[in-house]
C-alpha positions as CSV (number, residue, x, y, z in Angstrom):
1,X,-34.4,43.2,-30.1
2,X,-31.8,43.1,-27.4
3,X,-28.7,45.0,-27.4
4,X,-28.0,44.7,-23.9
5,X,-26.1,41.8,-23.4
6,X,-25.9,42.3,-19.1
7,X,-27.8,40.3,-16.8
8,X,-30.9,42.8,-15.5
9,X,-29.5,42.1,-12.0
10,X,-26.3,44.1,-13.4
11,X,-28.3,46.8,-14.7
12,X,-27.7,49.7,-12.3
13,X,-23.7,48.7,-12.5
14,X,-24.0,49.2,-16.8
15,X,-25.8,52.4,-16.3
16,X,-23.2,54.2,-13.7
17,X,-20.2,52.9,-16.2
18,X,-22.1,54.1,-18.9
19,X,-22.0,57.4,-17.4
20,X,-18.5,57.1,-16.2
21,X,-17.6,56.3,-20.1
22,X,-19.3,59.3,-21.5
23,X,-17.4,61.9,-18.8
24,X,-15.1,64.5,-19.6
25,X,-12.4,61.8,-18.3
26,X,-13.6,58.4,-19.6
27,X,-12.7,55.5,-17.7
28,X,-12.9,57.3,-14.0
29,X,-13.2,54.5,-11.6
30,X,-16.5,54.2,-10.1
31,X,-15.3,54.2,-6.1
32,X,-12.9,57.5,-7.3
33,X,-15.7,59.4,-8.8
34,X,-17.8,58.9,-5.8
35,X,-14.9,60.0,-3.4
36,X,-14.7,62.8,-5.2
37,X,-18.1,63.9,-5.5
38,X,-18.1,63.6,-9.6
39,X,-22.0,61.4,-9.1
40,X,-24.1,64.8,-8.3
41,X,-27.9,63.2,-9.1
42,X,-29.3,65.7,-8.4
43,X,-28.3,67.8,-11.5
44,X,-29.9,68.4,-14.8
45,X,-27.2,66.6,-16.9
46,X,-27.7,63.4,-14.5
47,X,-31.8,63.7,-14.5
48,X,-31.1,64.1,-18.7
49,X,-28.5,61.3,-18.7
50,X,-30.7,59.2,-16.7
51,X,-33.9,59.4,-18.6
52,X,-31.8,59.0,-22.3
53,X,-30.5,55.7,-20.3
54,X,-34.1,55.1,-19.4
55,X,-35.6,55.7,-22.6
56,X,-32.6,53.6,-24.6
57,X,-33.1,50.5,-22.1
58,X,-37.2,50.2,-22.1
């Protein structure tokens, strides 16, 4: 079954405005959030975000 209805060269844009949905301020723009440092990889919510996004699109 597919629920994704994106083409898989869009993927990586559907994942970050995934993310940017489920913030504390839904709807951040994506070229705000990275001027402002909101995109931090590197920490555990991202690495748990990032696998659930993993896990949900395989």
């Amino acid at each position: 079954m597919q629920i994704a209805t994106f083409k898989e060269v869009h993927r990586s844009k559907a994942v970050i405005h995934t993310y940017l949905a489920w913030c504390d301020e839904p709807g951040y723009p994506l070229g705000k959030a990275i001027t402002s440092q909101s995109l931090q990889p590197q920490t555990s919510i991202a690495r748990k975000f990032t696998d659930w996004l993993v896990r949900l699109f395989e």
